[in-house]
PLY file of the C-alpha trace (Angstrom):
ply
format ascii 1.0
element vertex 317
property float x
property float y
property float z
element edge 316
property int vertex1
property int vertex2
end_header
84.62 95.54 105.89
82.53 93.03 104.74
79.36 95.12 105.56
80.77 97.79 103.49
81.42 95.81 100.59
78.28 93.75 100.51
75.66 96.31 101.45
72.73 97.42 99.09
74.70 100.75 99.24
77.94 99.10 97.13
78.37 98.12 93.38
76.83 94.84 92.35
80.46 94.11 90.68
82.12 94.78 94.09
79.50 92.46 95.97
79.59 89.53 93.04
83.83 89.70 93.35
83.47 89.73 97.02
81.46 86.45 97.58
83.41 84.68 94.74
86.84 85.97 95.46
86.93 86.59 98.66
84.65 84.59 100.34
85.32 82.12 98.05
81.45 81.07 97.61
80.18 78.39 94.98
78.01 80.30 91.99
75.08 78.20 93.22
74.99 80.43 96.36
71.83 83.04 96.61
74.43 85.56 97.18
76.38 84.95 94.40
73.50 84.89 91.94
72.06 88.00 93.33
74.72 89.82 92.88
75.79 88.54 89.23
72.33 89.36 87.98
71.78 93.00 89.28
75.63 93.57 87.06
74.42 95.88 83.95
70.86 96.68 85.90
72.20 98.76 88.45
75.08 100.29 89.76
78.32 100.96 87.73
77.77 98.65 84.85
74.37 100.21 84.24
75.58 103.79 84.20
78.44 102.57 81.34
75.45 100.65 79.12
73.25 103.45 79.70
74.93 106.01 77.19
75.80 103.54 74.61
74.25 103.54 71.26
72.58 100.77 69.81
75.63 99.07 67.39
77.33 98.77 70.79
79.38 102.11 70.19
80.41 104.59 72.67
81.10 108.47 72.20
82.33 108.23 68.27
80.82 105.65 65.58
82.85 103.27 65.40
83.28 103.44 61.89
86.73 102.71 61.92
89.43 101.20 64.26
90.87 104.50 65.71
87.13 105.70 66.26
86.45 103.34 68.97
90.21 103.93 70.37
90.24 107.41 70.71
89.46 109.71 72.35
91.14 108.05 75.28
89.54 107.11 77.66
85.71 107.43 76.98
85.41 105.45 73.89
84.36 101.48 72.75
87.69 99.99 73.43
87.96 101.26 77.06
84.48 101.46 77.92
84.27 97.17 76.91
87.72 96.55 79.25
85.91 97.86 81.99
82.63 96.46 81.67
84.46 93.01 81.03
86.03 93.99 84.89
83.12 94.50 86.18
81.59 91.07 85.62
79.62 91.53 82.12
79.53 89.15 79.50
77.81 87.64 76.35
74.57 86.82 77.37
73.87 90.63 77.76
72.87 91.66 74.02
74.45 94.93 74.61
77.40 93.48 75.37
77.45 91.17 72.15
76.91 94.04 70.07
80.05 95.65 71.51
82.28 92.61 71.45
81.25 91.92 67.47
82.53 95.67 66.46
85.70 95.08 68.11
86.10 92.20 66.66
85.29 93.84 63.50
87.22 97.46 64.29
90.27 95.64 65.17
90.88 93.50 62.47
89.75 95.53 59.04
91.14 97.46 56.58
94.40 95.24 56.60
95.52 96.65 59.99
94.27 93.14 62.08
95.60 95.11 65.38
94.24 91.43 66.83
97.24 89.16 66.19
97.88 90.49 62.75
101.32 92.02 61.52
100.01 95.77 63.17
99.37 94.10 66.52
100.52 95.70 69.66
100.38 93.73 72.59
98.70 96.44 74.94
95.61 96.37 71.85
95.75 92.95 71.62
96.47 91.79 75.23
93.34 94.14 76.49
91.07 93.07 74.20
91.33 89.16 74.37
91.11 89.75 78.41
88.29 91.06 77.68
86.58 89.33 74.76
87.50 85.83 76.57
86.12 87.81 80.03
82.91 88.38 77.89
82.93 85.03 76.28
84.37 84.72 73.03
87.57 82.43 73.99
86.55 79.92 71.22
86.32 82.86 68.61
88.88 82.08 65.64
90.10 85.65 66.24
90.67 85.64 69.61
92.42 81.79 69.16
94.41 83.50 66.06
95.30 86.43 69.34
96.13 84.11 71.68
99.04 82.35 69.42
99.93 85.83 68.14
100.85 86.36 72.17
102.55 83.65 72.78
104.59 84.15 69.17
105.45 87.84 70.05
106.88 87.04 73.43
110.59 88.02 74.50
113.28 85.39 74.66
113.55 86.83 78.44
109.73 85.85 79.30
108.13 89.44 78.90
106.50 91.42 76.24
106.94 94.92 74.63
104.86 97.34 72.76
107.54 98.59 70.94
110.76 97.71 69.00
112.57 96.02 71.92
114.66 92.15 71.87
113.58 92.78 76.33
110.46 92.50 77.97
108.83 95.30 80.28
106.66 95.06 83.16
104.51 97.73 81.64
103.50 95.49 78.93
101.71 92.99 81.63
98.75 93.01 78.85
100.37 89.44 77.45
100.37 87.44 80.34
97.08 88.85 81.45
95.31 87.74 78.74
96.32 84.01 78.68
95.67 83.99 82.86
91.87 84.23 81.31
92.22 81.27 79.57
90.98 78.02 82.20
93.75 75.32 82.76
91.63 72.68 81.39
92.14 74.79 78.09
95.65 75.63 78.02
97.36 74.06 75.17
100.81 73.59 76.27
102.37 76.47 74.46
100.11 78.66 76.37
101.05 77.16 79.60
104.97 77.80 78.45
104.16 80.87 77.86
102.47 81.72 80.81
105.42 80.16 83.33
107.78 81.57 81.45
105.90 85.09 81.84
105.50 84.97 85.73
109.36 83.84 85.84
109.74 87.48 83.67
107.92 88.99 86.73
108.87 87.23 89.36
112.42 87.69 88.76
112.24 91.10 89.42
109.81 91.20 92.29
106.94 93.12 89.98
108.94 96.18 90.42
112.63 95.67 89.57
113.47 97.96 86.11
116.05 100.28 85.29
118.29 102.33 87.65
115.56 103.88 89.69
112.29 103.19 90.61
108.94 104.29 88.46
107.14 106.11 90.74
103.57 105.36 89.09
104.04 101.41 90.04
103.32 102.41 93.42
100.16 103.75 93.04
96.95 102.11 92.59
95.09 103.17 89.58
91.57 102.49 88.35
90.67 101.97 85.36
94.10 100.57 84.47
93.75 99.90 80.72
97.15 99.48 79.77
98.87 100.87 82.52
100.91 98.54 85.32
101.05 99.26 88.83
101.84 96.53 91.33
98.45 96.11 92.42
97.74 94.87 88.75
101.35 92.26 88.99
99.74 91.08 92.22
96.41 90.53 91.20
97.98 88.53 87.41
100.41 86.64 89.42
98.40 85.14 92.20
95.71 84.75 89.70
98.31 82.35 88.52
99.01 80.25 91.68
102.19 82.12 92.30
100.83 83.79 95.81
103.48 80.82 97.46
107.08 82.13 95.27
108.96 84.05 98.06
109.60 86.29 95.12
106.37 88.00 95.15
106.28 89.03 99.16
108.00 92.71 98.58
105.17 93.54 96.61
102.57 92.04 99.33
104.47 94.43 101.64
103.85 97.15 99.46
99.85 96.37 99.23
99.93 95.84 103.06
101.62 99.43 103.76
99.09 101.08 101.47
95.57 99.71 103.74
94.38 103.02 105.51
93.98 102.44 109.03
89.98 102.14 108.25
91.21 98.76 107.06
90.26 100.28 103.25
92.16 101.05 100.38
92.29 104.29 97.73
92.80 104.36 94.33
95.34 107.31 94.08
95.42 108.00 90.18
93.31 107.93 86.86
96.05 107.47 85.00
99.84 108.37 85.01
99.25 110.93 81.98
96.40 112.71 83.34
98.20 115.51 85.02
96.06 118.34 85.53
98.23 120.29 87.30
100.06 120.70 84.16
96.88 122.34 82.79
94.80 119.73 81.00
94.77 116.05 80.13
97.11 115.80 77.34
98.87 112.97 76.13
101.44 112.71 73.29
98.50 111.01 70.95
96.59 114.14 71.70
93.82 114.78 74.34
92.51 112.27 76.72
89.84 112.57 79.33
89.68 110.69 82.75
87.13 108.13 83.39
86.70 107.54 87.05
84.03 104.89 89.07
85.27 105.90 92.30
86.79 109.68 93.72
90.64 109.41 94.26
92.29 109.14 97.61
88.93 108.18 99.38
88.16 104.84 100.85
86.96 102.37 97.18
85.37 99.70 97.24
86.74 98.78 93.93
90.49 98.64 95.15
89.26 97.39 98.36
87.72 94.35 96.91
90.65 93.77 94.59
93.21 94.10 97.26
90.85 91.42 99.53
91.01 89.50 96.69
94.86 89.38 96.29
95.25 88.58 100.17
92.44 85.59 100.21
95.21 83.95 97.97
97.60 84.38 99.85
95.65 82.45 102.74
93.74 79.74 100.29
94.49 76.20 101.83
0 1
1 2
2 3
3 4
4 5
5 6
6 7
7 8
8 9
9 10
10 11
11 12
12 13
13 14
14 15
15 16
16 17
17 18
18 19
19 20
20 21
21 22
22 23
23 24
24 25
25 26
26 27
27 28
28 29
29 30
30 31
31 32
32 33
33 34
34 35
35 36
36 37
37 38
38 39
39 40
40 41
41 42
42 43
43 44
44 45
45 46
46 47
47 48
48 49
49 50
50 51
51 52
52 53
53 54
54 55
55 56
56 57
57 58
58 59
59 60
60 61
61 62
62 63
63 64
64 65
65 66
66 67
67 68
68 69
69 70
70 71
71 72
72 73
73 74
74 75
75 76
76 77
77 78
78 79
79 80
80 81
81 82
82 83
83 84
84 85
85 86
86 87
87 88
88 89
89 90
90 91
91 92
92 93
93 94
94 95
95 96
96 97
97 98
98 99
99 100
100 101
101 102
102 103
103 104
104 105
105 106
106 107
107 108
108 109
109 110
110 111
111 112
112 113
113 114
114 115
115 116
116 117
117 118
118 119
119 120
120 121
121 122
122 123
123 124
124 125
125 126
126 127
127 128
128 129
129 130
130 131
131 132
132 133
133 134
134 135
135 136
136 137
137 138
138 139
139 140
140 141
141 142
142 143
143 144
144 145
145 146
146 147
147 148
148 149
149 150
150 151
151 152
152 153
153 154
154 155
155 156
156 157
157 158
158 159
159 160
160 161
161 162
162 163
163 164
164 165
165 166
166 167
167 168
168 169
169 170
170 171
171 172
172 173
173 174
174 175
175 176
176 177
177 178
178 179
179 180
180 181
181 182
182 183
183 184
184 185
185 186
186 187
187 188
188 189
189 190
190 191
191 192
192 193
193 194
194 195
195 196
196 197
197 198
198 199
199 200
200 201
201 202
202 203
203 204
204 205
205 206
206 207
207 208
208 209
209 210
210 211
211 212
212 213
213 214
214 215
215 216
216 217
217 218
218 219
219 220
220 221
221 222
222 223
223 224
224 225
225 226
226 227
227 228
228 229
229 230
230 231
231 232
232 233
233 234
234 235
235 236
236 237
237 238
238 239
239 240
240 241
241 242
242 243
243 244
244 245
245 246
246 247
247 248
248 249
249 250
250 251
251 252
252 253
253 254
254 255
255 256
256 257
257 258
258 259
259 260
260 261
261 262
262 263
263 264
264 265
265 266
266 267
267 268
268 269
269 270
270 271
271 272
272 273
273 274
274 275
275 276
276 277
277 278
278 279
279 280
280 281
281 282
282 283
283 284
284 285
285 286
286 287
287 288
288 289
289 290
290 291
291 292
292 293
293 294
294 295
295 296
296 297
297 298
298 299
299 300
300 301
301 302
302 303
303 304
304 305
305 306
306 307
307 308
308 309
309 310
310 311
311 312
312 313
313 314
314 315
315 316
């Protein structure tokens, strides 16, 4: 497995998160470095930057705040999430340009979808994960985010994108964000905020809502934007330190059961509304279009790597 994941022949962004993750390796190592500086050159990253234009736009202008939201899911917003996964950050000038017009998009024309009075906490959630991911957590915006987050959280630990006095696991987005933030620069209502969020999730094993299960938890998706599956609760909540809680183990079961018996794993979905068997990729917003790194239901390095990752904390002295 480690052959597989490290080889010339895999992602620069799966071999950077294997050494560092995994393997656990200090950034001084050759390995490391390698890896980190072939991220936007070759491979996956590369293939993203490659069709941007040069304001730091994807697909539509950008001229306004839905522009570089929609379409879903080939636009700005979703294109600088996953290039923020993938390992990119500031010191790429391609990547500055894109984190300055969603900074810009996302808090003009009086909307300020970024910890403003319109925020939603899958806009806002997703895109200070991925501005601090990029480098921006000192940003006044993505500050002014961060204490919008912890402000907008549930009296029961959890967030929700809509009109709701409960939390839901699909609106992980929240806690996600603030497990970017380093300890050493946690102010103590973020670190409040954050136990009381892994309490939200841990109390119901990162699967326990309603009556009957949701059947799209169970299945590993990539890219996730802002949907949950329990792949993403594992990967927030050991992030976290909370690999230990006994709380959490039905869910490692769960990512156990799905390794193939070529010790890989598959991502099985785009996304939960991209049905084409229902004839198209249509969402209630209107028309979305799937973005994919990887085929579905073939070995992935991607999940593979992230699942590897979730185990080595499990193990960490």
């Amino acid at each position: 497995m480690r052959k597989w994941l490290t080889e010339p022949a895999s992602d620069p962004s799966v071999r950077w998160r294997y050494w560092t993750e995994v393997e656990r390796l200090p950034t001084g190592d050759d390995r490391v470095g390698q890896a980190r500086r072939e991220i936007g050159r070759s491979g996956w990253a590369a293939g993203i930057l490659e069709h941007q234009f040069p304001d730091g736009h994807w697909v539509t202008p950008g001229s306004s705040d839905l522009e570089i939201y929609r379409p879903k899911y080939v636009v700005t917003n979703w294109r600088a999430i996953v290039l923020a996964e993938l390992g990119m950050n500031r010191s790429h000038p391609r990547i500055r340009r894109t984190a300055e017009l969603v900074l810009r998009r996302w808090t003009e024309r009086g909307t300020d979808l970024l910890g403003g009075p319109e925020g939603e906490i899958c806009v806002t959630g997703n895109a200070v994960r991925a501005l601090i991911r990029f480098g921006y957590l000192d940003h006044p915006t993505v500050r002014r985010a961060i204490a919008w987050i912890v402000r907008t959280q549930k009296a029961d630990g959890g967030w929700h994108c809509f009109r709701s006095s409960k939390g839901s696991l699909d609106c992980w987005e929240g806690l996600a964000a603030l497990a970017e933030i380093p300890e050493d620069s946690r102010e103590r209502a973020v670190q409040r905020s954050i136990e009381r969020g892994a309490e939200f999730y841990l109390h119901r094993r990162l699967m326990n809502e309603g009556r009957v299960r949701y059947p799209p938890w169970f299945r590993i998706h990539y890219p996730v934007h802002y949907y949950y599956d329990l792949l993403v609760g594992l990967r927030v909540l050991t992030r976290l330190g909370y690999a230990s809680d006994d709380r959490i183990r039905p869910a490692l079961r769960w990512l156990l059961a799905k390794r193939r018996r070529d010790g890989t794993w598959a991502i099985d979905a785009d996304h939960p509304d991209l049905d084409p068997a229902h004839g198209g990729y249509v969402f209630r917003e209107g028309p979305v279009w799937p973005f994919r790194l990887e085929p579905i239901h073939e070995p992935s390095r991607w999940a593979t790597v992230e699942a590897l990752s979730v185990l080595s904390r499990f193990t960490a002295p």
